[in-house]
C-alpha positions as CSV (number, residue, x, y, z in Angstrom):
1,X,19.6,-68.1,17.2
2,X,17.0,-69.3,19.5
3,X,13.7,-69.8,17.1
4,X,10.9,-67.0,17.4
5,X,8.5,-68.2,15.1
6,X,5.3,-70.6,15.8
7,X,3.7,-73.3,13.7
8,X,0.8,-70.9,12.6
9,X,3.5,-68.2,11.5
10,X,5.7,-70.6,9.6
11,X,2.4,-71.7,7.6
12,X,1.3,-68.5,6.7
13,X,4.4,-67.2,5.5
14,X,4.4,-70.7,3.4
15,X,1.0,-69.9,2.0
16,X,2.4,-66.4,1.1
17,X,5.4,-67.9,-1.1
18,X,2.8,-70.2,-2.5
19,X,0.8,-67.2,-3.7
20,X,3.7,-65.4,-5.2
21,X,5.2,-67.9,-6.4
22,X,1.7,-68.7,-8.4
23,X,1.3,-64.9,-9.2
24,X,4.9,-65.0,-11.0
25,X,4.4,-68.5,-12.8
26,X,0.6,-67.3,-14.2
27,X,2.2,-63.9,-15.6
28,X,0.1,-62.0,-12.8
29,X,3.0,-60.1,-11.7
30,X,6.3,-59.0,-13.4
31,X,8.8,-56.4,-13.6
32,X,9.9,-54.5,-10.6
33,X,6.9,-55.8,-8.8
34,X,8.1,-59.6,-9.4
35,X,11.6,-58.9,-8.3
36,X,10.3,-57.2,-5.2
37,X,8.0,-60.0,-4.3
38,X,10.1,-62.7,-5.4
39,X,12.5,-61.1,-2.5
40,X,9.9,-61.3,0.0
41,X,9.0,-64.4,-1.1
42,X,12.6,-66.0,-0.8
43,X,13.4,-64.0,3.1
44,X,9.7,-65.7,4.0
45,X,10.9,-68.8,3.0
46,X,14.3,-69.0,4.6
47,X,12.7,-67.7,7.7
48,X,10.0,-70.4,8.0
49,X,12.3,-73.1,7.5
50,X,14.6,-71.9,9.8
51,X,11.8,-70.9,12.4
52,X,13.9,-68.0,13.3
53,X,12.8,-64.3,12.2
54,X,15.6,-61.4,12.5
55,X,13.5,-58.5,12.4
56,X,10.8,-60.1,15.2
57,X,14.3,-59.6,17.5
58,X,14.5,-55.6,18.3
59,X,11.3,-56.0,19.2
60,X,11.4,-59.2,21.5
61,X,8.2,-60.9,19.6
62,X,8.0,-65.0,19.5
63,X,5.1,-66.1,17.9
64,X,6.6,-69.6,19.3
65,X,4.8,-71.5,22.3
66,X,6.9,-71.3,25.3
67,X,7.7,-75.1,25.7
68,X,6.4,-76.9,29.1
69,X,8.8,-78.9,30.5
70,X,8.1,-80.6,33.7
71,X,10.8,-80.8,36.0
């Protein structure tokens, strides 16, 4: 798993999680809708931690900076 994902892209899937995650804990959101974002929420999460996204793949996006090594 080579990471795809950039610094901006991790944070806004963080802020994201945050949101939900306040949305659920005020009562904002329940039922279905809660389990559906709470899913989302949890697959944003993993992602950003792990910096690697599997559906930016079939497509070939990287959000990630090519690195510059000098050589």
């Amino acid at each position: 798993m080579k990471p795809n994902m950039g610094t901006a892209d991790k944070i806004i899937r963080l802020v994201v999680v945050a949101i939900i995650a306040i949305l659920y804990f005020t009562g904002q959101i329940t039922g279905v809708a809660a389990i559906i974002l709470g899913i989302v929420a949890v697959a944003f999460l993993v992602t950003s931690l792990i910096g690697w996204c599997p559906s930016y793949v079939p497509f070939g996006i990287s959000t990630k900076k090519a690195d510059k090594t000098v050589r």
